[in-house]
GUZA-607645 format. One line per field, with one value per residue (C-alpha): residue number from 1; residue in one letter; z, y, x. Coordinates in steps of 0.02 Angstrom, whole numbers, padded with zeros to 5 digits. Layout:
num <- (NUM  ...)
residuo <- (A  ...)
pz <- (Z  ...)
py <- (Y  ...)
px <- (X  ...)
//
This chain:
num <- (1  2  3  4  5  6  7  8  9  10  11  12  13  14  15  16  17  18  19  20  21  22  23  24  25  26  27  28  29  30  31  32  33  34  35  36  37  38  39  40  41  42  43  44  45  46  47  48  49  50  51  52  53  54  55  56  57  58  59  60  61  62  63  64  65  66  67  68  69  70  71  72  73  74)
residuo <- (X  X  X  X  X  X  X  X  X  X  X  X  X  X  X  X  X  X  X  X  X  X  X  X  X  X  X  X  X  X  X  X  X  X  X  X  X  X  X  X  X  X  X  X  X  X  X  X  X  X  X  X  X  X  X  X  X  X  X  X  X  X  X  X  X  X  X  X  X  X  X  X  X  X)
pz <- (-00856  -00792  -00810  -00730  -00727  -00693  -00616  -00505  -00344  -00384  -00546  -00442  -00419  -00461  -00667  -00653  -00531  -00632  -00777  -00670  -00625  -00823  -00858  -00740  -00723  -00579  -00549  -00388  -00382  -00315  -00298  -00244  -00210  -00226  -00222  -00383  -00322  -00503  -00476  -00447  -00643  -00679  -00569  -00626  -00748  -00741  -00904  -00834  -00665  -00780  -00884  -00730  -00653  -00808  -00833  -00645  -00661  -00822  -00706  -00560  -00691  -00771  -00931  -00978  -01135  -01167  -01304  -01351  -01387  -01562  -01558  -01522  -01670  -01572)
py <- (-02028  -01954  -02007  -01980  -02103  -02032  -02167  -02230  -02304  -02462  -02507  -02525  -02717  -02822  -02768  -02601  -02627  -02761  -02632  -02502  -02635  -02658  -02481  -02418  -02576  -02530  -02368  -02256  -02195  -02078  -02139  -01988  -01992  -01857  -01865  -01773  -01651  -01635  -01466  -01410  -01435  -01337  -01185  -01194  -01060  -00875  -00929  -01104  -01025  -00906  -01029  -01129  -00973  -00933  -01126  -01099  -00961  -01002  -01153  -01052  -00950  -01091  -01065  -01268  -01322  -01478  -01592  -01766  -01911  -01917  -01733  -01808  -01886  -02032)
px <- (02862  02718  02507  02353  02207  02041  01912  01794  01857  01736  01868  02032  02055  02221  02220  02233  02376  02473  02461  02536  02675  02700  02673  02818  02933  03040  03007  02962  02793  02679  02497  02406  02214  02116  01903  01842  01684  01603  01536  01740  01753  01601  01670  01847  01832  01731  01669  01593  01519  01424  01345  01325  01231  01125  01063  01001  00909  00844  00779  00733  00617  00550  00613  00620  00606  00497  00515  00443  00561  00534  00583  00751  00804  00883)
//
């Protein structure tokens, strides 16, 4: 069996490990750490890095768009 938890460092405590425990009763396992950049997920694909690009320039040009909160609908 195989899972992968995404989280913030700040939420491991005792729980989370008792539910791996429970989760994979007597197994080996792996616990591999790895820091998450958030801008690696927003390059990962040719498709993403141009959007990525285009939102900046559109920035860069000042091409915002303003709007008021009840403009929202929220």
């Amino acid at each position: 069996m195989q899972a992968i938890y995404h989280t913030d460092v700040n939420e491991l405590n005792i729980d989370f490990l008792n539910m791996l425990k429970k989760q994979f009763l007597n197994a080996k396992v792996d616990i591999v750490i790895k820091d998450i950049d958030e801008t690696d997920y927003l390059n990962s694909s040719s498709e993403n890095r141009k959007l990525l690009d285009e939102a900046i320039l559109e920035v860069e040009q000042s091409k915002l768009i303003h709007k008021e909160m009840d403009e929202l609908n929220i």
